[in-house]
Each structure stands twice: as C-alpha cells, then as structure tokens.
N, C-alpha and C positions, 0 to 999 in steps of 0.2 A: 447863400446862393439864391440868386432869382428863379421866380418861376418860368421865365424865358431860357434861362442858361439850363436847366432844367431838363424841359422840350428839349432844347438843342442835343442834349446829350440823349435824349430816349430816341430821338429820331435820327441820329447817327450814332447806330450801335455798332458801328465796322471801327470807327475811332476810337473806344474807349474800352476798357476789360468788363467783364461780363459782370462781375461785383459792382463797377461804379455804376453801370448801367439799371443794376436791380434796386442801389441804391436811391439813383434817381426817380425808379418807379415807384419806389414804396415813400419817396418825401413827397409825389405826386399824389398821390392817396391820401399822405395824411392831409396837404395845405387844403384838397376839394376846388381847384380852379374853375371860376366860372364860365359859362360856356362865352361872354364873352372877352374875356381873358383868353381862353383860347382862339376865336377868332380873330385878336389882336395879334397875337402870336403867328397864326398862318398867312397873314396879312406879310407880315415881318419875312416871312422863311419867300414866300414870294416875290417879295421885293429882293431880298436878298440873291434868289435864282437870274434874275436879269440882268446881275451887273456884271458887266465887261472888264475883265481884270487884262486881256491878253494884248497883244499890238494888231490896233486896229490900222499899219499902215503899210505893213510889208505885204509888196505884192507878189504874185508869181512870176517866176523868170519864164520870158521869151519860150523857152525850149519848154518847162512844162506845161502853158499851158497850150501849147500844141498835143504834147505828149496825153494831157485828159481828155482831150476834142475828140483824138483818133481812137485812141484806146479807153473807149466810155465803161466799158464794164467795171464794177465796183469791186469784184474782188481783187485786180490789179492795183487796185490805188489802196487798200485798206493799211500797210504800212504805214507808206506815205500818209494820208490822211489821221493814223494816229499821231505820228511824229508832230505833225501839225497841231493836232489840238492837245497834245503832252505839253507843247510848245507855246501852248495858247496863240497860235497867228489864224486869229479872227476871220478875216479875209480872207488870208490863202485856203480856208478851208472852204468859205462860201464861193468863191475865185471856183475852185478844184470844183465843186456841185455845179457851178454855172456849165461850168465848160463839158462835163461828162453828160449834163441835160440838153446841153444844145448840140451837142455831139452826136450822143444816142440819138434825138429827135429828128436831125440831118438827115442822116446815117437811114433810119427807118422811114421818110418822108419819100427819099430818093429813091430805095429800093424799092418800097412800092409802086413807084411812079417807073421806076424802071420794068417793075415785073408785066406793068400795062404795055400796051401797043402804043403808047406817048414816044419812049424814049429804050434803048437798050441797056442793058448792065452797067457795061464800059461809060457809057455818057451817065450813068447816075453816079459811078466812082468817081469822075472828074467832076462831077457837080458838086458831089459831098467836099470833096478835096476845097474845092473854090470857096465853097461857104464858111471856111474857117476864117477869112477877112472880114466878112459879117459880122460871125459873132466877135470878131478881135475888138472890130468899131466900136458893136454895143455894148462891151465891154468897156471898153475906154472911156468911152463919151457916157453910158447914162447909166449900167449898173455900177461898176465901180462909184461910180462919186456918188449915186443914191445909196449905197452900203455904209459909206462913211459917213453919209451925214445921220443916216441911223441910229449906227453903232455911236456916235460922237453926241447925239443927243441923249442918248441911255446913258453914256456916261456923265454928259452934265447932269443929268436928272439922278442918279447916284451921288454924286457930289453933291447939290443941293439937299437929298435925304441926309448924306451925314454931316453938316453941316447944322440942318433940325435939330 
C-alpha cells in the first residue's frame, strides 16, 4: 500500500474499522514520511475536495423557487436542502442559497424602509412581493449561467488533473 492510500485511511477513520485504521497508523511510523511527502499528500486531499461529482444542470422548479424567496428561513428548507445535496444537485442547492438571501434581504430592506416615515407596512409587503421578478431576472440572466460556467470549469479542471 502507498503512503498516500495510507493518509487516506488515517484521515477517514468513520470508513474503515478501528484495526485497519491503527494499522495504518502504526505502517505510518514505521515508513517516517517526509514532511514533504506529506504536503504532497494535502495538496492531493485538496484537490480532491473541489471536485464536482453531482448535476451541475438541474434547476429549481418555478414553484420552489418562489417557495425560498417567501419563506427564507433556513430551518424550513433544511430537508429539502439535504435531499438536494444527498442528491448531489449542485445548483439547486446554490439556486435554494440565492433565493433565501435575496429573499431575507427584500424582506429586511423593505421592512426597514417601511418602519420609517418613507413608506407604510402594507406598501413594503407589496414591494417585497414585487421584487421576486428581480431576483427571478438575475437569476436567469447572470447568476445561473455564472454558476455553470464555474462549476463546468472545476470540472474540466478535474478532468485534466486525472488525466495527469
């Protein structure tokens, strides 16, 4: 076994029994890996962290993301939001963040402006309401397609590492 495959096992010890795990530790002791062989190694676990394995392309239906806009609080969405990334759908979880931050931000922008002598309650509720076509736009038009081309160049740039 490599001194990489090694690492891999000492530092995921929720995967493996608690023997292979000691075992690992104690062939670590004997090899004396040098420190930069270890930094090689973290280098690796790093790169390995970035890559995008899930569907960067499914996006959220109509109806939810209205449904994050209005209802921004995070403990409502925390199912959902797992299911998503159990699910690995890339987007729909950055989609679900967009929407519950331009939401809450709305939401909090307008009631302040409502609590002033600018505007009353009522007209901050129809404002917040209004500005969900807002962020629908800059959702459509500039974060959506800035997220893909992201997530799509992290993934060529995986590809090309395992390729090396």
């Amino acid at each position: 076994m490599s001194t990489e495959e090694l690492y891999l096992i000492v530092n995921n010890k929720i995967r493996y029994t608690e023997v292979i795990v000691r075992v690992a530790q104690q062939e670590l002791r004997r090899r004396n890996p040098t420190k930069e062989e270890i930094s090689q190694f973290k280098k690796g676990q790093a790169r390995r962290a970035k890559i995008v394995d899930g569907d960067i392309h499914e996006d959220l239906m109509s109806l939810e993301k209205v449904a994050f806009f209005f209802i921004f609080a995070p403990r409502f969405h925390f199912l959902v939001l797992r299911d998503y990334r159990k699910r690995e759908y890339v987007l729909k979880v950055r989609q679900a963040g967009y929407y519950m931050v331009t939401g809450g931000g709305f939401f909090l922008l307008f009631m302040l402006l409502g609590g002033s002598t600018i505007f009353s309650f009522k007209t901050a509720l129809i404002l917040w309401a209004t500005s969900f076509p807002v962020a629908y736009a800059f959702n459509y038009y500039y974060f959506k397609a800035r997220t893909l081309r992201r997530l799509a160049a992290r993934m060529a740039n995986q590809e090309t590492d395992v390729q090396n």
